[in-house]
KEPAPA-807406 format. One record per residue: z, y, x of N, C-alpha, C, O in turn; residue in one letter. Coordinates in steps of 0.05 Angstrom, whole numbers, padded with zeros to 5 digits, always signed. Each point is the difference from the previous one (the first is absolute). Example, Ala and Ser with C-alpha at 12.3 -4.5 7.8 and 13.67 -1.06 7.14 Angstrom:
<rs>
+00156-00114+00264+00000+00024-00018+00000+00024+00018+00013+00000+00021a
-00027+00021-00028+00001+00024+00016+00014+00022-00015+00004+00022+00010s
</rs>
This chain:
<rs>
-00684-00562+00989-00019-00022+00004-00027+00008-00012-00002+00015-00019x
-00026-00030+00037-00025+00000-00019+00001-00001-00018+00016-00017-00006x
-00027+00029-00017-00005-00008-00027-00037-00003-00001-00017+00017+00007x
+00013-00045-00017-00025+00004-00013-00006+00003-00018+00019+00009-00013x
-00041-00011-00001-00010+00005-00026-00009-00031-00005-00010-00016+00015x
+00017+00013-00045+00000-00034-00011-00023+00010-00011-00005+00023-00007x
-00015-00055+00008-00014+00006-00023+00000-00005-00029+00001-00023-00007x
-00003+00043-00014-00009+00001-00025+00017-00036-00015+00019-00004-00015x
-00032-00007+00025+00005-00022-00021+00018-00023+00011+00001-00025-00003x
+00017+00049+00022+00034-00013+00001+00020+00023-00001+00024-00001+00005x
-00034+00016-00010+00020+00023-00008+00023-00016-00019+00023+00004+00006x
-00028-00017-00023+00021-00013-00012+00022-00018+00012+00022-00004-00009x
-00036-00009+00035+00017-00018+00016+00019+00020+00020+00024+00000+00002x
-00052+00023+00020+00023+00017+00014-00002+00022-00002-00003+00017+00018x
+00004-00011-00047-00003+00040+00001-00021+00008+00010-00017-00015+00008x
+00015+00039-00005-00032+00021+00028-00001-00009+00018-00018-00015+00009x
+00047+00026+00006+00001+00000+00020+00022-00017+00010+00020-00002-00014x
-00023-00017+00046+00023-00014-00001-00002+00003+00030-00019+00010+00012x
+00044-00020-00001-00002+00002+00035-00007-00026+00004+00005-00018-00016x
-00023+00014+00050-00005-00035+00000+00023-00008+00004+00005-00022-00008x
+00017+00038+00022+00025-00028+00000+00006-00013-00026-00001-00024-00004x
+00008+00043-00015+00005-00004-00029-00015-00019-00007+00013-00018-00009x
-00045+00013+00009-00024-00012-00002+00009-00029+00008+00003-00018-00017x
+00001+00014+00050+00009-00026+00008+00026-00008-00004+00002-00024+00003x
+00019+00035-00009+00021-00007-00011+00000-00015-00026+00012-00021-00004x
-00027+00034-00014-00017-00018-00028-00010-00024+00004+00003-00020-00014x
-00016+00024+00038-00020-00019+00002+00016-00026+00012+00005-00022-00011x
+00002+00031+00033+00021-00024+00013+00026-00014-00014+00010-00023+00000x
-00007+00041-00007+00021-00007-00016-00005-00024-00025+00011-00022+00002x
-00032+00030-00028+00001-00016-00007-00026-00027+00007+00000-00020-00014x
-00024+00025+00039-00004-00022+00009+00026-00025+00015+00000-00024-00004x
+00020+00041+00020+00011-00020+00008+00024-00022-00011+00008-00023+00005x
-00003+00050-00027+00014-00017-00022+00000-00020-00016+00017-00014-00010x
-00045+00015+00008-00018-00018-00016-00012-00026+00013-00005-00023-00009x
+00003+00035+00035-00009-00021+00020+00025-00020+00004+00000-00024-00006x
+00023+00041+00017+00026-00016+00008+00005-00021-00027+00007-00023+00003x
-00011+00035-00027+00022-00017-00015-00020-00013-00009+00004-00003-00024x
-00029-00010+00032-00021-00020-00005+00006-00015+00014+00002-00023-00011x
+00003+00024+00040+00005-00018+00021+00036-00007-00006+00005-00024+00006x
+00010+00033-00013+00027-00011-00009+00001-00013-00018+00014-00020+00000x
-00030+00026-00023-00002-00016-00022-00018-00011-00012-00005+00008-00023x
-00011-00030+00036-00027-00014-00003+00003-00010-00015-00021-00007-00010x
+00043+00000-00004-00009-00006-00036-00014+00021-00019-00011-00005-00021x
+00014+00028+00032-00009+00023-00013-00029-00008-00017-00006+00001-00024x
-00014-00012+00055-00024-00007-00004-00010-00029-00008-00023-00003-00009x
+00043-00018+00013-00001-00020-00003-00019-00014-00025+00002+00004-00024x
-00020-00019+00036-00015-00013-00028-00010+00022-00021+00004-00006-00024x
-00011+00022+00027-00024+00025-00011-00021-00001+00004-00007-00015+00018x
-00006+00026-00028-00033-00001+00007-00005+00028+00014+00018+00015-00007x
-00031-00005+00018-00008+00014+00025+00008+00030-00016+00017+00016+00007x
-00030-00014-00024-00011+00019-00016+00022+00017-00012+00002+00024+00000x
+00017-00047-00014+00027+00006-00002+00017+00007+00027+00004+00024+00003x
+00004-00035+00012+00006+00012+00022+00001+00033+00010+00021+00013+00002x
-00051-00002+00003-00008+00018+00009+00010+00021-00022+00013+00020+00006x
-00020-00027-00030+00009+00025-00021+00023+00000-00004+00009+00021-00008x
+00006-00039+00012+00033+00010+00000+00009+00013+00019+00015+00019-00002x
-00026-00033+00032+00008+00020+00024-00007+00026+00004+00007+00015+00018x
-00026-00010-00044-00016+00027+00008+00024+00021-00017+00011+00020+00009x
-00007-00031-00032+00017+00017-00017+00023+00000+00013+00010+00022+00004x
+00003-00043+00005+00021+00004+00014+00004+00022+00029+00019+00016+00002x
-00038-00019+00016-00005+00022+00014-00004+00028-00006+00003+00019+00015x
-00013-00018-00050-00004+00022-00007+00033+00013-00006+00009+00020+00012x
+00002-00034-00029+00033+00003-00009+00013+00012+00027+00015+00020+00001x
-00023-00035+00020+00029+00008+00026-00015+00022+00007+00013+00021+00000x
-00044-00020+00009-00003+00033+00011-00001+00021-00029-00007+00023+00002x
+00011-00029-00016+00003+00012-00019+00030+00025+00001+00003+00024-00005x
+00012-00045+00013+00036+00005-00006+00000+00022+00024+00016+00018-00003x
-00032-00020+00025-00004+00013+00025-00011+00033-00014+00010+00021-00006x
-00035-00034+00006-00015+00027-00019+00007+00019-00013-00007+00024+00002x
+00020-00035-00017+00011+00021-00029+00032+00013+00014+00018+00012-00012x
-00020-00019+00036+00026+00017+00008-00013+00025+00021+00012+00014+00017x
-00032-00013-00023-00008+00022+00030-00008+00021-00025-00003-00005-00024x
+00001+00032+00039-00003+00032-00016-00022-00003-00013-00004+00008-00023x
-00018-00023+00041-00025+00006-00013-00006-00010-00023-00012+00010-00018x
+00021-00034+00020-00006-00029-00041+00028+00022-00016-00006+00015-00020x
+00028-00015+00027+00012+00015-00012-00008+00028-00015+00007+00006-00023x
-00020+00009+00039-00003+00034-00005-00034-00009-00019-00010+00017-00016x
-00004-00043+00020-00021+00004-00016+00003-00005-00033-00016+00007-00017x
+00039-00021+00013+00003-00015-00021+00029+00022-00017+00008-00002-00023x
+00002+00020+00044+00013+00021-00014-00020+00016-00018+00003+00001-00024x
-00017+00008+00034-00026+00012-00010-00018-00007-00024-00012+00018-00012x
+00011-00044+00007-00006-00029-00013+00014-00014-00011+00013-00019+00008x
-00015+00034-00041+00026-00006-00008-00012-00032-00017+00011-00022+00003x
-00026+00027-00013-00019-00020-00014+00001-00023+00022+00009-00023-00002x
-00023+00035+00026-00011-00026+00021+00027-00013-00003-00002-00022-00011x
+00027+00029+00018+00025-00014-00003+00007-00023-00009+00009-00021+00009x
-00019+00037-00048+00008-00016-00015-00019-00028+00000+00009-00020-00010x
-00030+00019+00019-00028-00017-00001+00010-00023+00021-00001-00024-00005x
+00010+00035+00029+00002-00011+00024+00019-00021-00005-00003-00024+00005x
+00029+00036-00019+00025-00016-00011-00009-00024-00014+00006-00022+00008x
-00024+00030-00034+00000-00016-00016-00030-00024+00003-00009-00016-00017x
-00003+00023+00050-00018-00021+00003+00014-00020+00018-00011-00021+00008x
+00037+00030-00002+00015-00022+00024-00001-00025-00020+00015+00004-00019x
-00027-00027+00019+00003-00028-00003+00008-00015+00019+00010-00022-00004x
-00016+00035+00033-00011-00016+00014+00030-00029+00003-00002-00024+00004x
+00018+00036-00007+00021-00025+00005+00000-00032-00020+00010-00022+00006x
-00027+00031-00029-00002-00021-00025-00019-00014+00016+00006-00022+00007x
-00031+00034+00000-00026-00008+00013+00008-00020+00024-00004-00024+00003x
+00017+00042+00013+00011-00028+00021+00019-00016-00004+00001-00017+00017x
+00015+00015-00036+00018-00025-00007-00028-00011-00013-00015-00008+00017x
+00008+00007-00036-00035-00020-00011-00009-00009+00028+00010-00020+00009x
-00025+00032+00004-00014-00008+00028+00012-00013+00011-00013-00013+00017x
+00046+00007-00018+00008-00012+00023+00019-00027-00015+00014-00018+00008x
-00023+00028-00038+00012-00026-00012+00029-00005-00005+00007-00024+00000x
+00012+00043-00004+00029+00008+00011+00011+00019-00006-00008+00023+00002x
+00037-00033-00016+00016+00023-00007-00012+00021-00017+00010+00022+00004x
-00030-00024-00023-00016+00006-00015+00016+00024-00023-00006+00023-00006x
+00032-00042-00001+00015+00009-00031+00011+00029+00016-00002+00022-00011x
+00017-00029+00046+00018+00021+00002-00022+00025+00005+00000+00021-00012x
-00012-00026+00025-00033+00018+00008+00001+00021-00033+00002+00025-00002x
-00003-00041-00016-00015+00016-00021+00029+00014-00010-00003+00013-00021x
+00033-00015+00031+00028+00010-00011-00001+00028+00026+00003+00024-00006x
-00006-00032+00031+00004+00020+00012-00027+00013+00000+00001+00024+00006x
-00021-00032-00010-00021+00027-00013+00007+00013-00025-00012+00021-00003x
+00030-00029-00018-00004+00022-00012+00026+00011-00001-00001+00019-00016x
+00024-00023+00026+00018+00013+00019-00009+00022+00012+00011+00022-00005x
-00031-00024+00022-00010+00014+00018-00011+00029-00011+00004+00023+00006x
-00020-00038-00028-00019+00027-00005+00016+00019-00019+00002+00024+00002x
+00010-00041-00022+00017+00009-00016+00020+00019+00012+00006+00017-00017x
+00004-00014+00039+00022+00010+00016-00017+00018+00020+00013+00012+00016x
-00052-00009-00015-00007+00018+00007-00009+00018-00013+00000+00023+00007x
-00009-00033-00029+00008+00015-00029+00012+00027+00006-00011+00022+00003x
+00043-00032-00004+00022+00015-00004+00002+00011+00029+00022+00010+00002x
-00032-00009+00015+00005+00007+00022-00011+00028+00002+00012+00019+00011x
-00039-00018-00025-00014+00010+00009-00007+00023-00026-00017+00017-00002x
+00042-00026-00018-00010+00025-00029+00028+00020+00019+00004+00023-00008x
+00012-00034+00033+00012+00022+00004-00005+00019+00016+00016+00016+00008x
-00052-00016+00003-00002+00015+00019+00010+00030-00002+00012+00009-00020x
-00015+00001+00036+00019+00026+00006+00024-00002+00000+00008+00017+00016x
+00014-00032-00027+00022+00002-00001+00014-00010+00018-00013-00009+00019x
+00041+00009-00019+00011+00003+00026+00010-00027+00002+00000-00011+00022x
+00010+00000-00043+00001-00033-00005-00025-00025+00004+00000-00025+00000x
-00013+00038+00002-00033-00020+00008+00013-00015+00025-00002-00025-00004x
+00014+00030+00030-00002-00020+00018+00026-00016-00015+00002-00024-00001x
+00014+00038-00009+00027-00020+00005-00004-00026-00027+00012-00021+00002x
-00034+00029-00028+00000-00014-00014-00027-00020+00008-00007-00019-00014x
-00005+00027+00040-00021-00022+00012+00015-00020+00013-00005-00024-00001x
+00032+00038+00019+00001-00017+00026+00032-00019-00022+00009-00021+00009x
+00001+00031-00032+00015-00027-00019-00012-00013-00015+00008-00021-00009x
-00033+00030+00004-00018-00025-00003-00019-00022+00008-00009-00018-00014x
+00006+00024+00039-00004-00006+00021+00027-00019+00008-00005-00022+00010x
+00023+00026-00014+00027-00019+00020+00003-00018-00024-00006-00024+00002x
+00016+00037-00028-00008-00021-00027-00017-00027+00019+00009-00019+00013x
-00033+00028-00017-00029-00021+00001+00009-00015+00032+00014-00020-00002x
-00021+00028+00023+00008-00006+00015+00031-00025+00009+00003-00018+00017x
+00015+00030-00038+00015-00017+00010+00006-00022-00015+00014-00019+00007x
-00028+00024-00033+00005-00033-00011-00026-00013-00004-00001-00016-00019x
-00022+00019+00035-00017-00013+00009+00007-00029+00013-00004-00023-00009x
+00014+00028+00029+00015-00021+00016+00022-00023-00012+00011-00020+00009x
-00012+00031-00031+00026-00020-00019-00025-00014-00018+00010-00016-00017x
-00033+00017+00018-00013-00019-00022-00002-00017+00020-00001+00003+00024x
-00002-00029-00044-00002-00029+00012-00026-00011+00004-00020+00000-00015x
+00024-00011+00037-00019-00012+00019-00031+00015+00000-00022-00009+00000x
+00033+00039+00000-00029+00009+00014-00005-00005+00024+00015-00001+00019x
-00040-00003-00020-00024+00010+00028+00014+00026+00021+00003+00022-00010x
+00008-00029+00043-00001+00003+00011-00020+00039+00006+00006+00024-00001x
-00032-00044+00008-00015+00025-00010-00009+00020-00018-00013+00021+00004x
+00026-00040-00035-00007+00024-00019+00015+00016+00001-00006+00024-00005x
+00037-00037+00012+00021+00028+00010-00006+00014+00003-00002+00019-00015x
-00004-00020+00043-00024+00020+00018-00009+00017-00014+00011+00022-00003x
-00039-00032-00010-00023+00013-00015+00009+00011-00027-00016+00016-00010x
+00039-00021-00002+00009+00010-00023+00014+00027+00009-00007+00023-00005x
+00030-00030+00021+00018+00018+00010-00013+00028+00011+00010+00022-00003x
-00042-00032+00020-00014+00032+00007-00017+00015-00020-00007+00024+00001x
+00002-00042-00019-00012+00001-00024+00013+00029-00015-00010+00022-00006x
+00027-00030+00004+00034+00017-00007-00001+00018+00004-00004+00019-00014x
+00006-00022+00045+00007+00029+00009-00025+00019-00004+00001+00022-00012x
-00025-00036+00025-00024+00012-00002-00007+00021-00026-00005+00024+00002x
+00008-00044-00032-00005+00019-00018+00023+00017-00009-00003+00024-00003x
+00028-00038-00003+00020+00016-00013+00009+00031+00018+00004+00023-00006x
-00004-00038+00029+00020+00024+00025-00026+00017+00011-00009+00021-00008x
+00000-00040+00032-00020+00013+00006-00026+00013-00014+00000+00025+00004x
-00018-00033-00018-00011+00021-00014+00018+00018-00025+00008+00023-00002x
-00006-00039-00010+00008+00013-00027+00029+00034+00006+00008+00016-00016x
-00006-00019+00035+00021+00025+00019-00018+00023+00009-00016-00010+00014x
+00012+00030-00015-00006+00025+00012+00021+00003+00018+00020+00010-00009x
-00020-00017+00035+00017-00014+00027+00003+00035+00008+00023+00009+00006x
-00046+00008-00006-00002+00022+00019+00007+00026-00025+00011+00019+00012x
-00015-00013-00049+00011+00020-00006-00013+00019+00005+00009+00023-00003x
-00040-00029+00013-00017+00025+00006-00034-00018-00003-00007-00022+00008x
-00008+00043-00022-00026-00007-00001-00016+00021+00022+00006+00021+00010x
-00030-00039-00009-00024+00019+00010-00026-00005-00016-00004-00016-00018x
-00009+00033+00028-00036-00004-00016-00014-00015+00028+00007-00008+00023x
-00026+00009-00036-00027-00016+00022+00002+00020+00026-00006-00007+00023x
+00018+00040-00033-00004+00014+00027+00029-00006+00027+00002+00012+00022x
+00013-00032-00034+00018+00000+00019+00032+00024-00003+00019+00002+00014x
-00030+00018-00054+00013+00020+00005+00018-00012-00021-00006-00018-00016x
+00029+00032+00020+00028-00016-00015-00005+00019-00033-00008+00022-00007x
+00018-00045-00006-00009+00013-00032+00029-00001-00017+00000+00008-00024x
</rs>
């Protein structure tokens, strides 16, 4: 496939280089996700003020193409490389506290499965190189994941938004998926 060249000041979102399918797969993916489960669940937005609205949908769209993102070679192979950027990237994820506030909801579990989350990317991610890194991502990952669904009377969509939240930081980034780096030249390091 094409590969383009990203510019500079999203290298952090898709690596150098990325293919456009990869590109609109991100893109579509988490526009329509975001879109769909607005129109399913109009309480989402219900009785907010505009402003609130938009910045939750924005972070939330960020979370699902996110989960997309951090699974392709290129966000992967940049952040192998980037060991620091990693750790930075991990530990600026709020965004799930931010949208339970914005949307007024499910606030307490928001701030249990964020630090679930990071805490367990933490540990995910002091095992890079090793050969246990996926299998201690993807049982912590099923941990989180499956007793999500057993707390009481969450939000529909924070499910959602928690559950990709999840995957996004713990599995998907916090994993070296591919076991191989490159430099800016494309050459394996």
């Amino acid at each position: 496939m094409k590969q383009i060249r990203i510019p500079t000041f999203l290298h952090d979102v898709f690596g150098e280089k990325q293919s456009i399918a990869s590109l609109l797969a991100v893109l579509l993916f988490g526009g329509l996700l975001t879109t769909t489960m607005g129109l399913i669940f109009p309480e989402l937005t219900g009785n907010l003020p505009v402003w609130r609205i938009v910045l939750a949908l924005l972070l939330i769209f960020d979370i699902f193409s996110g989960c997309i993102a951090n699974f392709s070679p290129s966000t992967s192979n940049f952040y192998a490389v980037r060991k620091t950027n990693r750790i930075v990237f991990i530990a600026i994820h709020f965004h799930i506290v931010i949208v339970a506030f914005l949307l007024n909801t499910d606030i307490g579990y928001a701030i249990g499965i964020w630090a679930y989350t990071i805490l367990g990317a933490f540990i995910v991610n002091s095992l890079m190189g090793k050969q246990s890194q996926r299998f201690v991502a993807g049982l912590l990952l099923s941990i989180g994941l499956g007793c999500m669904p057993m707390l009481p009377d969450m939000k529909p969509y924070m499910l959602i938004t928690c559950s990709l939240f999840m995957l996004k930081v713990l599995f998907s980034f916090a994993v070296d998926h591919y076991g191989r780096t490159t430099n800016s030249l494309g050459e394996e390091t």
